[in-house]
N, CA, C and O atoms as a MOPAC input file, in Angstrom:
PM7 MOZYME 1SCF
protein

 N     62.34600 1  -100.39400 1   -32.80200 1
 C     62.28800 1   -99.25600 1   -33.68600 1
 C     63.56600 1   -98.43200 1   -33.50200 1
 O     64.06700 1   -97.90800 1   -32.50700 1
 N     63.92400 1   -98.49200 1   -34.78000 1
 C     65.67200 1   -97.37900 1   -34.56600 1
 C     65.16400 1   -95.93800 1   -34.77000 1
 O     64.14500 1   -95.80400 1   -35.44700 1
 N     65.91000 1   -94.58200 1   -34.13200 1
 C     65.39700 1   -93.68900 1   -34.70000 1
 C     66.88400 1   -92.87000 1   -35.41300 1
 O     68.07000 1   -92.78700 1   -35.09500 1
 N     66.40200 1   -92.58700 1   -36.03400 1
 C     67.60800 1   -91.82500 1   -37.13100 1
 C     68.29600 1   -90.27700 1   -36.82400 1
 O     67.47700 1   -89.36200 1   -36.74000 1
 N     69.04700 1   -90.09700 1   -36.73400 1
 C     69.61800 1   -88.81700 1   -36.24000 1
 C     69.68100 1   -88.06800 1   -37.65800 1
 O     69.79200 1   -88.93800 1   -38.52200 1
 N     69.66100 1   -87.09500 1   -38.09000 1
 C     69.93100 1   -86.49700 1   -39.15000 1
 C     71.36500 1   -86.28500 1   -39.33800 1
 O     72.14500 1   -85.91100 1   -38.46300 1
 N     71.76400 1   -86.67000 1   -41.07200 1
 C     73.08600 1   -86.03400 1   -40.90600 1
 C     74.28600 1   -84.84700 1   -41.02100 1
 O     75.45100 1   -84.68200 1   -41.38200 1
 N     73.10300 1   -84.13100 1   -40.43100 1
 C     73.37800 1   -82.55400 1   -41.17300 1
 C     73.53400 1   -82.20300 1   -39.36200 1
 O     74.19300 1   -81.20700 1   -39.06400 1
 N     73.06100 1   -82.84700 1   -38.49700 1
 C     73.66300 1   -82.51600 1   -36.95900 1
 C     74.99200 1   -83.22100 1   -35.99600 1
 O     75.03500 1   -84.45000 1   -36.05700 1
 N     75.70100 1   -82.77300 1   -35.41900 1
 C     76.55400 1   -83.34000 1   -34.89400 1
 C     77.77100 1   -82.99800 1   -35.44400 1
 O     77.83000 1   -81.82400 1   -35.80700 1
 N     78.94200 1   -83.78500 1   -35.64700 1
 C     80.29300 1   -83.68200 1   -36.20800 1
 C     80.86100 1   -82.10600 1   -36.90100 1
 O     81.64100 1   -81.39400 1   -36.26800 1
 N     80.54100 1   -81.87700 1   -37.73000 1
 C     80.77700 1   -81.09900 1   -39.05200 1
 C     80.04300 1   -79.59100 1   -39.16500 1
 O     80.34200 1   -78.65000 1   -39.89900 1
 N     78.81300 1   -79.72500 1   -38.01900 1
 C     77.95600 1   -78.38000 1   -37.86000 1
 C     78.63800 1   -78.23400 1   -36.49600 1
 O     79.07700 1   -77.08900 1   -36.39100 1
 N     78.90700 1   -79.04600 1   -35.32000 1
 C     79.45700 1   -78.77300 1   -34.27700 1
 C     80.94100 1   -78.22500 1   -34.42700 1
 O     81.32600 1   -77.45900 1   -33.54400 1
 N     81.69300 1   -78.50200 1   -35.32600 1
 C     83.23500 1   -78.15900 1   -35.48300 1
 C     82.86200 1   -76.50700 1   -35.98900 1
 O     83.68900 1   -75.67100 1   -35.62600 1
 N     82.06600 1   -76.17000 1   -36.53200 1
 C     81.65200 1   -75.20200 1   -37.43800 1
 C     81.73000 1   -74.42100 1   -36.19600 1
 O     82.65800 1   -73.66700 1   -35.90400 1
 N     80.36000 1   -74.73000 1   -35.26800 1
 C     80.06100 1   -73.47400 1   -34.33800 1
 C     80.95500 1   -73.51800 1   -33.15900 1
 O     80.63000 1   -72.71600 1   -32.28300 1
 N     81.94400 1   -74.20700 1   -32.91900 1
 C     82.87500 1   -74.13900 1   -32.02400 1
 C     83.85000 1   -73.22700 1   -32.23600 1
 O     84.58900 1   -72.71800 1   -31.39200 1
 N     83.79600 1   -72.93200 1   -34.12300 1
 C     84.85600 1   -71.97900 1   -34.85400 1
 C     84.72500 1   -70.31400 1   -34.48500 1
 O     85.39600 1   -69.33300 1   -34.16300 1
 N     82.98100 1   -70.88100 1   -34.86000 1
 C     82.62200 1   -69.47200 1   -34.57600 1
 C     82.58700 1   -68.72800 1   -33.38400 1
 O     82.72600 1   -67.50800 1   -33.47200 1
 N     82.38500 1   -69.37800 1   -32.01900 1
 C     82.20900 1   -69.10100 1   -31.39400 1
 C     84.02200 1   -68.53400 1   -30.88300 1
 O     84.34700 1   -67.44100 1   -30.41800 1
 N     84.91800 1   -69.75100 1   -31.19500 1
 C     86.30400 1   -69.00100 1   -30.79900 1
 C     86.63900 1   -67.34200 1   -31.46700 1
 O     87.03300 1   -66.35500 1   -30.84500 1
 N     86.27100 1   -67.49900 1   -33.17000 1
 C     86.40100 1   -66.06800 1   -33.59100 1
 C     85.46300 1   -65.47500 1   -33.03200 1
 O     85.80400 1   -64.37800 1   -33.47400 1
 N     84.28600 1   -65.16500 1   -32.25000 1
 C     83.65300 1   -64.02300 1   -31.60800 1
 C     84.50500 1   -63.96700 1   -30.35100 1
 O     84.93600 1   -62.90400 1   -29.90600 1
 N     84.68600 1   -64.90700 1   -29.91100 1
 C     85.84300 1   -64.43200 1   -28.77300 1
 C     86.69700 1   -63.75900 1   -28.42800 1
 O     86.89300 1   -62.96900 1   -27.50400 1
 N     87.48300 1   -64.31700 1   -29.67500 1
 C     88.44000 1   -63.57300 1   -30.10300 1
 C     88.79500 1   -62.21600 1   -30.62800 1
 O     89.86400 1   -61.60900 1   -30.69000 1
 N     87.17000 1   -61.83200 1   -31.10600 1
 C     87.00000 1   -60.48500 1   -31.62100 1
 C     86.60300 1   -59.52800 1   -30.70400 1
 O     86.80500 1   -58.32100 1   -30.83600 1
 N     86.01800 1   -60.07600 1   -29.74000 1
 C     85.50700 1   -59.82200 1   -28.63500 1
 C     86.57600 1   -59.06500 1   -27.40200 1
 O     86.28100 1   -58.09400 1   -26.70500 1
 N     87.72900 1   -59.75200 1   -27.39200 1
 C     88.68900 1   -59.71600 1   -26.53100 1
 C     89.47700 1   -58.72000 1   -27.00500 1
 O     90.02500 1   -57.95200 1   -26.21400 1
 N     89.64700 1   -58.59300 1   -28.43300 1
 C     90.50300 1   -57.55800 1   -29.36900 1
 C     89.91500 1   -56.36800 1   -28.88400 1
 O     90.54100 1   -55.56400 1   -28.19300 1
 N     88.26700 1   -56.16900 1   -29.35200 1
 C     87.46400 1   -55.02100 1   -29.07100 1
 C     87.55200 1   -54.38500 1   -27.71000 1
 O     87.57800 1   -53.17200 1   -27.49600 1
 N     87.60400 1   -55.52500 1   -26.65000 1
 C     88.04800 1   -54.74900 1   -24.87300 1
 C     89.20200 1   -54.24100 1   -24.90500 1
 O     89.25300 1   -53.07200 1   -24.52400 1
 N     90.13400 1   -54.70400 1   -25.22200 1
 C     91.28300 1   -54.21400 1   -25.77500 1
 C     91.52500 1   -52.99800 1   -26.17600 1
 O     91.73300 1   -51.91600 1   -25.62600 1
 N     91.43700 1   -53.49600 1   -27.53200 1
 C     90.89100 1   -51.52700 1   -27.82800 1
 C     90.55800 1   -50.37300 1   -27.54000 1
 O     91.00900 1   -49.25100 1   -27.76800 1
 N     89.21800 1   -51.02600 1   -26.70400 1
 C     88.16800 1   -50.03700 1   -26.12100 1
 C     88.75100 1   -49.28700 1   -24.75600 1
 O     88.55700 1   -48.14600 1   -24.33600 1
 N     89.54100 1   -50.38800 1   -24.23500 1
 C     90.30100 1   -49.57900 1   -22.91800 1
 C     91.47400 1   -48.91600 1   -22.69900 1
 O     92.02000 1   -48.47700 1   -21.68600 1
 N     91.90800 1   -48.94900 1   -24.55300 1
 C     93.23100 1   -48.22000 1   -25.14800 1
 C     92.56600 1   -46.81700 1   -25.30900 1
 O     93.21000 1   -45.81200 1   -25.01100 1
 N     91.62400 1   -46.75600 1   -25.65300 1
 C     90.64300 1   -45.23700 1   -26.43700 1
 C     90.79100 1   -44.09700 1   -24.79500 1
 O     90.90200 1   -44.26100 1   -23.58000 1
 N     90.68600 1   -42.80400 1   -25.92500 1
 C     90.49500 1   -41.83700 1   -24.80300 1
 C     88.72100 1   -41.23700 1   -25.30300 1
 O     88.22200 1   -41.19600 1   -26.42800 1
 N     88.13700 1   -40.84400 1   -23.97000 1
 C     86.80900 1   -40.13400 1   -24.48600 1
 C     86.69300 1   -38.61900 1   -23.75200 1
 O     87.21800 1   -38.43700 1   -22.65400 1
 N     86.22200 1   -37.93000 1   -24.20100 1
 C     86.29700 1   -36.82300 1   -23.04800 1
 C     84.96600 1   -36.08800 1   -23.48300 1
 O     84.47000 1   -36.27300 1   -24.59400 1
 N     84.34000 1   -35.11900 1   -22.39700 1
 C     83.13900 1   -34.58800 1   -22.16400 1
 C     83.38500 1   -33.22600 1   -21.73000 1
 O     84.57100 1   -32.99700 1   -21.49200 1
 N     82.66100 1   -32.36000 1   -21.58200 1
 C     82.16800 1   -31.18000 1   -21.20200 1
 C     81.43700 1   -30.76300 1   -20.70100 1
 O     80.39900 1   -30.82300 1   -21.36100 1
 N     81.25400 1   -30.08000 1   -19.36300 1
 C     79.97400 1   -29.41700 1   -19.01200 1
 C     80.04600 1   -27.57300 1   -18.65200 1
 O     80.98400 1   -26.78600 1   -18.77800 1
 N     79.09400 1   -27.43200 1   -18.32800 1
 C     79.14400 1   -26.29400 1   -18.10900 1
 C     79.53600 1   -24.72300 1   -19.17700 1
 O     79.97800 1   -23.60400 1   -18.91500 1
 N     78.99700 1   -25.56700 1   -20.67200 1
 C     79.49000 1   -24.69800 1   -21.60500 1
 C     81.01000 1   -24.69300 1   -21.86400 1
 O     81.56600 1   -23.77300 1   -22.46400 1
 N     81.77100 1   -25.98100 1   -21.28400 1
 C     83.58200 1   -25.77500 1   -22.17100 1
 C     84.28300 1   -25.35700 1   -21.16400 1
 O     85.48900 1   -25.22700 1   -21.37800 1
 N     83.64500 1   -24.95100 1   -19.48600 1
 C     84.68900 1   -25.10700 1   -18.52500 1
 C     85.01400 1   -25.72900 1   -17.77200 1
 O     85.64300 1   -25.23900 1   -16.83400 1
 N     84.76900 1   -26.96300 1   -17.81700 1
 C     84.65500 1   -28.38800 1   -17.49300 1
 C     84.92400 1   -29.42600 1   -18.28300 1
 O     84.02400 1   -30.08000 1   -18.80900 1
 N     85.75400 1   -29.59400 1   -18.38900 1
 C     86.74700 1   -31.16500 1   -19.56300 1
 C     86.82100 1   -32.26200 1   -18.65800 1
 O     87.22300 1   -31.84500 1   -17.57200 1
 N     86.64900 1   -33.23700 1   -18.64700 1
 C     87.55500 1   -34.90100 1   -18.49800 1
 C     87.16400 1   -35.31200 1   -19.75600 1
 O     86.39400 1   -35.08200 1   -20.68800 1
 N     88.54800 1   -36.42800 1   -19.12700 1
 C     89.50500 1   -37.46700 1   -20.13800 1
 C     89.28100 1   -38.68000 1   -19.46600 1
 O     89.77500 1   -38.73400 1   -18.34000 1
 N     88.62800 1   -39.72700 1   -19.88400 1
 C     88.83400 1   -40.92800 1   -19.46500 1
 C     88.72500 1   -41.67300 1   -19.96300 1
 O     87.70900 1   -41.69900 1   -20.65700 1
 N     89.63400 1   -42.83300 1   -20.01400 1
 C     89.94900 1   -44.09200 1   -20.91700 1
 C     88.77200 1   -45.09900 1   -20.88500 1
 O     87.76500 1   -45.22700 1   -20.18800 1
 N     89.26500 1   -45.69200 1   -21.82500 1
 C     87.78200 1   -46.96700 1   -22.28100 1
 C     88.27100 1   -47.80500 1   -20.88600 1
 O     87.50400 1   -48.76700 1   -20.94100 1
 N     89.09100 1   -48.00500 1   -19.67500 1
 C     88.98800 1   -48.86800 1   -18.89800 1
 C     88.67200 1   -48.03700 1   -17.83300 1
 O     89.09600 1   -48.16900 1   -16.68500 1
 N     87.65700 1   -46.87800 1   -18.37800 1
 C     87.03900 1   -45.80200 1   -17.28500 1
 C     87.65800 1   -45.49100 1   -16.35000 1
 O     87.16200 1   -45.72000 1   -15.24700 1
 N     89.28000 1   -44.70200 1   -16.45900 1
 C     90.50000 1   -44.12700 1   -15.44600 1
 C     90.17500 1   -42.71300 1   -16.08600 1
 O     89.97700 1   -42.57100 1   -17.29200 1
 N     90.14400 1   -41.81400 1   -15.28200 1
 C     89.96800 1   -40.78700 1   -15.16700 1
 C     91.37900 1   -40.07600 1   -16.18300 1
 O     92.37200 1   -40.46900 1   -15.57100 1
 N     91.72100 1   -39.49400 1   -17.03800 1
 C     92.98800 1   -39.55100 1   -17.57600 1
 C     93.48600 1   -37.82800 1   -17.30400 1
 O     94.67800 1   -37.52800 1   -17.24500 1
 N     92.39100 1   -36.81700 1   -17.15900 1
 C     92.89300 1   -35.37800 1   -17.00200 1
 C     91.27500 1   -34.87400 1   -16.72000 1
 O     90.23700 1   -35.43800 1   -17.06600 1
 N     91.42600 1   -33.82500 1   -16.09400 1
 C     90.70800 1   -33.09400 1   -15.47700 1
 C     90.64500 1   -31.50400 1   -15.64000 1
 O     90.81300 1   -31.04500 1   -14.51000 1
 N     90.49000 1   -30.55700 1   -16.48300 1
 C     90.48600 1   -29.51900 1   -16.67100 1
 C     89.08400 1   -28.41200 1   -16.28400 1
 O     87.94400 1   -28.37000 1   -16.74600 1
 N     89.66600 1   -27.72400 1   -15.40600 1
 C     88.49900 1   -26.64000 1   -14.95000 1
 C     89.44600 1   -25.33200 1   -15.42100 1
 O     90.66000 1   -25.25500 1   -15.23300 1
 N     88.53000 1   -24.23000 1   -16.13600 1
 C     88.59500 1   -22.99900 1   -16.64800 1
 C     88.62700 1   -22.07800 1   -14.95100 1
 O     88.09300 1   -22.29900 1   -13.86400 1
 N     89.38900 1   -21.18800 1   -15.39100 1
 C     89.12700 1   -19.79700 1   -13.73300 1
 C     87.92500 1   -19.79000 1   -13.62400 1
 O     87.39500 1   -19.86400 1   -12.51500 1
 N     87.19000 1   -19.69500 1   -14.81700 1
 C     85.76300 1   -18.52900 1   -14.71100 1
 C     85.03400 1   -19.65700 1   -14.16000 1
 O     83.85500 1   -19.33700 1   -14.01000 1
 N     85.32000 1   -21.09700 1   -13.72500 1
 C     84.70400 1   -21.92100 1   -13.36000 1
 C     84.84700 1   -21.60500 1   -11.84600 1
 O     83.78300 1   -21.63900 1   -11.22800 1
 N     85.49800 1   -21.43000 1   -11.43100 1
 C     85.79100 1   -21.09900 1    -9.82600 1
 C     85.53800 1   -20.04700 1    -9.27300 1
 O     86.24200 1   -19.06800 1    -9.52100 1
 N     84.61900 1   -19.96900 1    -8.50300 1
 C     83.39500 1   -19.37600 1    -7.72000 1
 C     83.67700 1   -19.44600 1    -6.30400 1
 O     82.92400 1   -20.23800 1    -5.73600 1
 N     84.62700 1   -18.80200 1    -5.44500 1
 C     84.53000 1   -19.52200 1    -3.70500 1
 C     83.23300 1   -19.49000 1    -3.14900 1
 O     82.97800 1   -20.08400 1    -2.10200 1
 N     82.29800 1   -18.75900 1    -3.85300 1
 C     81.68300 1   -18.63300 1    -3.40900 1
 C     80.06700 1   -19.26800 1    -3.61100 1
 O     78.94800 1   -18.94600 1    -3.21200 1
 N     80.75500 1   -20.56500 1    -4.63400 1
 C     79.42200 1   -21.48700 1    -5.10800 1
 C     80.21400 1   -22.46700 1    -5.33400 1
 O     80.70200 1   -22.19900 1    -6.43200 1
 N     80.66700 1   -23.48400 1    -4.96000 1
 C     81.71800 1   -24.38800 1    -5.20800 1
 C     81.03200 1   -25.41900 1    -5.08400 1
 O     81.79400 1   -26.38300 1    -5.15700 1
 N     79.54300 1   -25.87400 1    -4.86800 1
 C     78.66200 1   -26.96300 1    -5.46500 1
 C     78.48200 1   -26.78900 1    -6.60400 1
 O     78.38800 1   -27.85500 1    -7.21100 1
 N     78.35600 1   -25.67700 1    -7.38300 1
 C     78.35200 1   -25.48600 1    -8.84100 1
 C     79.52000 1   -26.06900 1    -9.63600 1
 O     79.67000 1   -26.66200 1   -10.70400 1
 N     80.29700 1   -25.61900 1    -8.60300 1
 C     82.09800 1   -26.43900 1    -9.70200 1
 C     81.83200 1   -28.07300 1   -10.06200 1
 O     81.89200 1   -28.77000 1   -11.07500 1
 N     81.41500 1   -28.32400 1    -8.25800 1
 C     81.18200 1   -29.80000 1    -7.95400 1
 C     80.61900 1   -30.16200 1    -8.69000 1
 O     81.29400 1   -30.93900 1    -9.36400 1
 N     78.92500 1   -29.99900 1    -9.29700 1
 C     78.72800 1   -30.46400 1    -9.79300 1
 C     79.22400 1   -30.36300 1   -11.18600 1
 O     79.44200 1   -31.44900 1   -11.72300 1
 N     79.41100 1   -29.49100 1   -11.76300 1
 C     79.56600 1   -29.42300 1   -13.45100 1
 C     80.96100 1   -30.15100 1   -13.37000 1
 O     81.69900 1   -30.12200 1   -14.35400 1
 N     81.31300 1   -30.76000 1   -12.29400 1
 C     82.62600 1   -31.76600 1   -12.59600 1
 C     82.30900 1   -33.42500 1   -12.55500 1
 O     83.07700 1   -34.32800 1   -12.88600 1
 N     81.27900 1   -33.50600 1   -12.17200 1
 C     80.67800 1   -34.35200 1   -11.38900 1
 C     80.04900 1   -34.85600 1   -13.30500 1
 O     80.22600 1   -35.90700 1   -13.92100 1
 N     79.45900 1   -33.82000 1   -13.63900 1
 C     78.08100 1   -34.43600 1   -14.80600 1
 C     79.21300 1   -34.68800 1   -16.01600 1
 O     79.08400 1   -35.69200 1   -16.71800 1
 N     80.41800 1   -33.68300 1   -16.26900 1
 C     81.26200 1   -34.09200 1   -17.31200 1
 C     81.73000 1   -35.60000 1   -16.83600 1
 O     81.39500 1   -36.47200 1   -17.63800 1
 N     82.35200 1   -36.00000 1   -15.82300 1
 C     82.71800 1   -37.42900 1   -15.63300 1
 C     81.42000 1   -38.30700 1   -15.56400 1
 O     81.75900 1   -39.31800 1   -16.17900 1
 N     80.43000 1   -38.44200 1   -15.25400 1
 C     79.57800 1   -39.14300 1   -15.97500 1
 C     79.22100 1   -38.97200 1   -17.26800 1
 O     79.03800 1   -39.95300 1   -17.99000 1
 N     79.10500 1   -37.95200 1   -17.63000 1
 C     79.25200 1   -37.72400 1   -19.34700 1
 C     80.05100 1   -38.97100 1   -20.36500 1
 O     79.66000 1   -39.76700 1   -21.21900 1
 N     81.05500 1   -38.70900 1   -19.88400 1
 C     82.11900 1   -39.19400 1   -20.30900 1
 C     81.85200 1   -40.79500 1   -20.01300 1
 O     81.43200 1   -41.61700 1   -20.82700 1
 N     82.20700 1   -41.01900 1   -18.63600 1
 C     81.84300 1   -42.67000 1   -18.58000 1
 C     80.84500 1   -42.74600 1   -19.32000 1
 O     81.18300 1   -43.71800 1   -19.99500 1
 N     79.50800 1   -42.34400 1   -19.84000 1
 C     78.29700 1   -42.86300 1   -20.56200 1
 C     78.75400 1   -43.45200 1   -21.97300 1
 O     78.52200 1   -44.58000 1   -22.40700 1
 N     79.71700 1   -42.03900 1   -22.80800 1
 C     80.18400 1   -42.36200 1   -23.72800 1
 C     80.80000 1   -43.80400 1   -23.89900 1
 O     80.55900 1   -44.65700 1   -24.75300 1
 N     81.86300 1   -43.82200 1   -22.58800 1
 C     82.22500 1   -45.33600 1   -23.14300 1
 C     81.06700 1   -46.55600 1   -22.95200 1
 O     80.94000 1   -47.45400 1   -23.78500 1
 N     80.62400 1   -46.49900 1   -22.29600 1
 C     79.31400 1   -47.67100 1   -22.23800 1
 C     78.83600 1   -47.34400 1   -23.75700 1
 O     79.27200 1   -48.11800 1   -24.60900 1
 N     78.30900 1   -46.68600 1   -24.03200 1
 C     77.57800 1   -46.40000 1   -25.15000 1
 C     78.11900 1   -46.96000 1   -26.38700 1
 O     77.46100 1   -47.60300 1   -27.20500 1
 N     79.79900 1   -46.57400 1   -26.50000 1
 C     80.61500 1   -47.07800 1   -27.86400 1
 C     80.90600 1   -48.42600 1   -27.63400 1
 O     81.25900 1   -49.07700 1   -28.61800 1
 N     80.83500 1   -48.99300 1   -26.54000 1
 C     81.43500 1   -50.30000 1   -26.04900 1
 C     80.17500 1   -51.26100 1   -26.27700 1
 O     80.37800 1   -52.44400 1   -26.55000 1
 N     78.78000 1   -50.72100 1   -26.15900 1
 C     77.29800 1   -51.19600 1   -26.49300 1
 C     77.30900 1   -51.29100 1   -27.76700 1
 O     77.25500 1   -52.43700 1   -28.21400 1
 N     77.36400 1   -50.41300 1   -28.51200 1
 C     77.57500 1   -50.25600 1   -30.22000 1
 C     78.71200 1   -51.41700 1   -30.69500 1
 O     78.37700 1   -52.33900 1   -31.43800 1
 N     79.53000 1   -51.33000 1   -30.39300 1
 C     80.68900 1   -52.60300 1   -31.28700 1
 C     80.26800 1   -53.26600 1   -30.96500 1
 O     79.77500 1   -54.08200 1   -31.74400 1
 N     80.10800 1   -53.46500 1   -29.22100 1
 C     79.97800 1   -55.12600 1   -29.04600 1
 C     78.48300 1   -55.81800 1   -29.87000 1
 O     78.39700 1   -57.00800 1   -30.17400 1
 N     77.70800 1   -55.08600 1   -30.05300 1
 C     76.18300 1   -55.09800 1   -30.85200 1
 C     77.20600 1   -55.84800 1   -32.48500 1
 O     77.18400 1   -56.93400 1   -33.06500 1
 N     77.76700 1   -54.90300 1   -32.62500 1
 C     78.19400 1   -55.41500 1   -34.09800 1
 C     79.05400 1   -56.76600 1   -34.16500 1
 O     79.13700 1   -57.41800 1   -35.20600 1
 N     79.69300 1   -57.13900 1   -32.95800 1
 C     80.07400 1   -58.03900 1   -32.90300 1
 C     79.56300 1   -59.34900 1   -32.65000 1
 O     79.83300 1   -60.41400 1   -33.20600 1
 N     78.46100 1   -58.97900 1   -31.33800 1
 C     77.43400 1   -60.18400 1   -31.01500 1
 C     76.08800 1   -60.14100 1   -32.04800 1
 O     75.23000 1   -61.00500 1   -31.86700 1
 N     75.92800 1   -59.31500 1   -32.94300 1
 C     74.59900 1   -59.75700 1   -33.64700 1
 C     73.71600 1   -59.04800 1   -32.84600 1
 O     72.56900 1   -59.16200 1   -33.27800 1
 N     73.79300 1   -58.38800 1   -31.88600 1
 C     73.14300 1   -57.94800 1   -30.63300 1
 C     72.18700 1   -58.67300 1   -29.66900 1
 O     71.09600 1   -58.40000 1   -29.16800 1
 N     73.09000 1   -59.76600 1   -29.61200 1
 C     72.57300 1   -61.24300 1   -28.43800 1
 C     73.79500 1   -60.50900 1   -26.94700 1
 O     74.81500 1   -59.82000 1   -26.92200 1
 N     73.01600 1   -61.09300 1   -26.05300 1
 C     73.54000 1   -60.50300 1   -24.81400 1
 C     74.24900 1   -61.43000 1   -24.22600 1
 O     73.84900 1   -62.54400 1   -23.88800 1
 N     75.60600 1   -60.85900 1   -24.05800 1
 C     76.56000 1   -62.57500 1   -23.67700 1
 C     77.16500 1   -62.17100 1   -21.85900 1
 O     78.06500 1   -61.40900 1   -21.50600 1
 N     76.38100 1   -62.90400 1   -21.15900 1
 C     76.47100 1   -62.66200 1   -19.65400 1
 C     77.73800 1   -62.75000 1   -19.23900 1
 O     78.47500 1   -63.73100 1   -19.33600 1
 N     78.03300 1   -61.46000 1   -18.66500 1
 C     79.71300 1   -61.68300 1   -18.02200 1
 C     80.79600 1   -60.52000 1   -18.78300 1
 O     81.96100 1   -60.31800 1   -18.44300 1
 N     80.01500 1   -59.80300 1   -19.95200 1
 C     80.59200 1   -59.29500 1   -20.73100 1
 C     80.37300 1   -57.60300 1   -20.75100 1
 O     79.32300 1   -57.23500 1   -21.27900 1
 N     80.96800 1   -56.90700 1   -20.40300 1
 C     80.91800 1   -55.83200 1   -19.78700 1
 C     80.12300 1   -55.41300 1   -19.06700 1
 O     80.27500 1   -54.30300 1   -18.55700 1

């Protein structure tokens, strides 16, 4: 008994998804790219507390206001410096979750940020 392979599998559907898979790659690699070219920045403490940090999450500037400086509560500085730089890193996870979603169809590709 022979059994028949269909001919709609193999050759011609395999060249296909090998294509595709190089252009998601490729789009893929553009988008990290990008993403670690971008600046994001956050705020806490009502606007006296700024960072700047790049999509390859480097800290890029750091701005504290006077009225932020307290000698005499300087866990308060700490922290409201502390929640803007996580602020900020969230953002990039977040925009970097969003494209890459638009890019993968929102399938989860292991290894990838």
């Amino acid at each position: 008994m022979r059994s028949r392979v269909p001919k709609n599998i193999g050759g011609g559907n395999m060249n296909s998804m090998i294509k595709q898979a190089q252009k998601m790659q490729d789009e893929i690699t553009a988008l990290q790219t990008d993403i670690e070219q971008r600046e994001f920045s956050a705020t806490s403490g009502g606007g006296v507390v700024e960072v700047t940090v790049t999509g390859a999450k480097n800290i890029k500037s750091l701005t504290i206001k006077p009225e932020a400086v307290d000698p005499e509560d300087v866990e308060m500085l700490q922290d409201l410096v502390v929640s803007a730089i996580n602020e900020a890193m969230n953002e990039v996870e977040k925009v970097t979750e969003d494209e890459m979603n638009k890019i993968t169809g929102g399938v989860a590709l292991p290894g990838l940020f």
